[in-house]
N, C-alpha and C positions, 0 to 999 in steps of 0.2 A: 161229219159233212164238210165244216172246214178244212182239217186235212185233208179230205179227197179234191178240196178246190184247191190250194196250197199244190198237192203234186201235181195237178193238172197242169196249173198256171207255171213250175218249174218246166215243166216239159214242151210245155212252149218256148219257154225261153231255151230249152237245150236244141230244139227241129232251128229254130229263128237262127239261132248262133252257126251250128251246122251247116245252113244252106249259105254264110257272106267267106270271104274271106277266097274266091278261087278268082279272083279280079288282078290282074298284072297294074304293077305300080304305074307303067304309063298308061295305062285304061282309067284308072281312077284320078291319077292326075287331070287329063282329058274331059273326062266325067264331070270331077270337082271344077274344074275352070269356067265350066259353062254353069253350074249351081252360081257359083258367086257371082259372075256376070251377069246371070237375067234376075237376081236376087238385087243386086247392085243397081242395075238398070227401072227399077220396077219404082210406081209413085210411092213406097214405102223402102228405104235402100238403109240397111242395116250405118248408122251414123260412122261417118268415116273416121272421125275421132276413139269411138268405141275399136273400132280394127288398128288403127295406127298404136293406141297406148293400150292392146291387148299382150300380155305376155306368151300366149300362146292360143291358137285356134285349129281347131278340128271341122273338116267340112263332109258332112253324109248324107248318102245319098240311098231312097229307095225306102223309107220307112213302113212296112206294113203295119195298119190298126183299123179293129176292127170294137163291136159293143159288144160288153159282157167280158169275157175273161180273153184276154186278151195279148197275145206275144207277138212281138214283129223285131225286123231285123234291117242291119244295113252293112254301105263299108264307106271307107271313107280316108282323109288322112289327116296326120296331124302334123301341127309344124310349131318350136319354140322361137318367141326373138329373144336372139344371139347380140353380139356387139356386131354392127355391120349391117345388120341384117336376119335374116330368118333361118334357120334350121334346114337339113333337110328334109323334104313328108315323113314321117311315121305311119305304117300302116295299119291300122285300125280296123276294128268291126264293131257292131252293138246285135246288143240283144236287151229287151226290156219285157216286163209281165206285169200285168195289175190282175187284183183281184177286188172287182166292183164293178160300177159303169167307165166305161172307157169312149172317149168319142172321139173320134178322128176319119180320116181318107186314106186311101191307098196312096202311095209316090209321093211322101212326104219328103223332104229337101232339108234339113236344118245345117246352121252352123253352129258349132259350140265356143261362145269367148271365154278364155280363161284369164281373168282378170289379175291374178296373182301367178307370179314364177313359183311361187311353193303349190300350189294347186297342178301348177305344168309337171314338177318334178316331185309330187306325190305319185301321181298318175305314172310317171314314167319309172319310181323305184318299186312300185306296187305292183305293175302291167296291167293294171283294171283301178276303174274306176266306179263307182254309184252315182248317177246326177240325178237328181227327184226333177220331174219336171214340174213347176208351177202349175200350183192349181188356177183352173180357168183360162190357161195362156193363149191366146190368141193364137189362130195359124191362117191366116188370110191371104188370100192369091199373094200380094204383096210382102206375106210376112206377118211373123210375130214373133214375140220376147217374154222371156221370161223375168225381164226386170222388173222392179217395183220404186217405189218414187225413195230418196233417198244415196248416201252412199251405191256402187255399185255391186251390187254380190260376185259373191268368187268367181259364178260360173252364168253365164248367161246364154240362152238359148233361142234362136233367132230360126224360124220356119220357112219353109212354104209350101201352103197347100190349102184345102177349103176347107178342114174340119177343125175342132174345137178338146183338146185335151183337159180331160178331169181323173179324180180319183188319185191326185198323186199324191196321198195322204199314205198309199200304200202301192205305189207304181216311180219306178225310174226308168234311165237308160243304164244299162250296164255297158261301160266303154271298155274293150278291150285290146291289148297289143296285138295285132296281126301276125304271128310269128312266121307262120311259111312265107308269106308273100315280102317281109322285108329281107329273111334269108337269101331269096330266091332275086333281091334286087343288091342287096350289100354285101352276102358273105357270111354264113355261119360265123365267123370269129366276130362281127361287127355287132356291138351291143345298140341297146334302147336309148341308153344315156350318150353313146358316141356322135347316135344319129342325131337326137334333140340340142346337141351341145353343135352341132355343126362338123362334125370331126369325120364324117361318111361320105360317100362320095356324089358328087352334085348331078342331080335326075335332071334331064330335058324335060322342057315344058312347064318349070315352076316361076321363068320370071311372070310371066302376065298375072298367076295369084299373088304372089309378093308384092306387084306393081297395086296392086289392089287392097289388099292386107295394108299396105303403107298411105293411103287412103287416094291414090290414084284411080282414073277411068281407064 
C-alpha cells in the first residue's frame, strides 16, 4: 500500500513539473514583480534586511495544494547577488509531493531566501534543488516564513496565501533549472553558472525587483 502511495505521490510530482516551465522570461519577470510588490506592500512585508543581506532569492508563482496526497507546481526566477548588484533571473519551476495530510489553497505566491552563496551555488552546480518546507508554516494573506527563532537557516520561505502547510516531515519543494525557457532567452551556449555570476545578458524589467531585493519601495 505504501508503494502504491509512493508512486502515486511521484506522479504527481511528474503532471506538476510538466505543466510550469512554457512561461517567457518576460511574462514571469512581470508576474514576479507584482508577487513581490503586493507581498512587499502587505501589513506583514517580508523584512527588508532579510532581502538586502540575502545571497540569493527565487520568486514563484501559482503553487497548487491540495489535502491528502498531494503535488502542485509553479514557475518562477531566480537571481544571485553579485558584486554591484544582482545576477541575471534564472528560470526555474517546482514541483513538490507529500505523502500524508497536506493543508494549503490554490495561487499560492512564495519567495525562497537563500541565505548562504553555497546553498545559491549548490542549486545552481546541481540544477535542482530539495527545500522541505517547515512544519506548521504559516501562509497568511500577508505572508509567511519558514524561519525559526535563532541563527537564520540556509533557506527560508516566505508565502502568500490563506492555507496552512504540514506533513513536511516527508514533503518539499523540488526547485528546478528551467532549461528551455533560459535557452530560449540567453542562448544554448549560455550556462547556469554564467547567468548567476552575472556574465548573461541583462532582461528588461528587473530593475524594480533588484530595487526591492536591496530593500527599497
Amino acid at each position: 500500500m505504501l508503494t502504491r502511495l509512493i508512486v502515486i505521490a511521484l506522479a504527481a510530482i511528474t503532471v506538476s513539473a510538466g505543466g510550469c516551465g512554457n512561461t517567457s522570461m518576460s511574462s514571469r519577470i512581470l508576474k514576479d514583480t507584482a508577487i513581490l510588490e503586493s507581498m512587499q506592500a502587505s501589513s506583514k512585508p517580508i523584512p527588508a534586511a532579510t532581502l538586502k543581506n540575502a545571497s540569493g532569492v527565487a520568486i514563484i508563482n501559482e503553487i497548487e495544494a491540495g489535502v491528502g496526497i498531494g503535488g502542485s507546481g509553479g514557475e518562477g526566477i531566480l537571481v544571485r547577488k553579485i558584486d554591484g548588484g544582482w545576477s541575471q533571473p534564472l528560470a526555474v519551476s517546482i514541483a513538490s509531493g507529500t505523502i500524508g495530510v497536506q493543508l494549503g489553497a490554490q495561487g499560492t505566491d512564495m519567495v525562497i531566501v537563500f541565505n548562504t552563496d553555497a546553498a545559491v551555488m549548490k542549486f545552481a552546480s546541481e540544477g535542482a534543488s530539495m527545500i522541505a518546507v517547515a512544519k506548521g508554516t504559516a501562509g497568511g494573506a500577508s505572508g509567511g516564513t519558514a524561519a525559526m527563532s535563532g541563527p537564520p537557516p540556509t533557506t527560508q520561505i516566505f508565502s502568500r496565501s490563506e492555507g496552512l502547510y504540514g506533513g513536511a516531515d516527508v514533503g518539499g519543494f523540488n526547485v528546478q533549472v528551467d532549461k528551455k525557457v533560459n535557452e530560449e532567452t540567453y542562448g544554448t551556449s549560455t550556462t547556469v553558472l554564467q547567468i548567476l555570476e552575472g556574465r548573461a545578458a541583462p532582461q528588461p524589467g528587473m530593475m524594480r525587483i533588484e530595487r526591492m531585493l536591496d530593500g527599497g519601495k
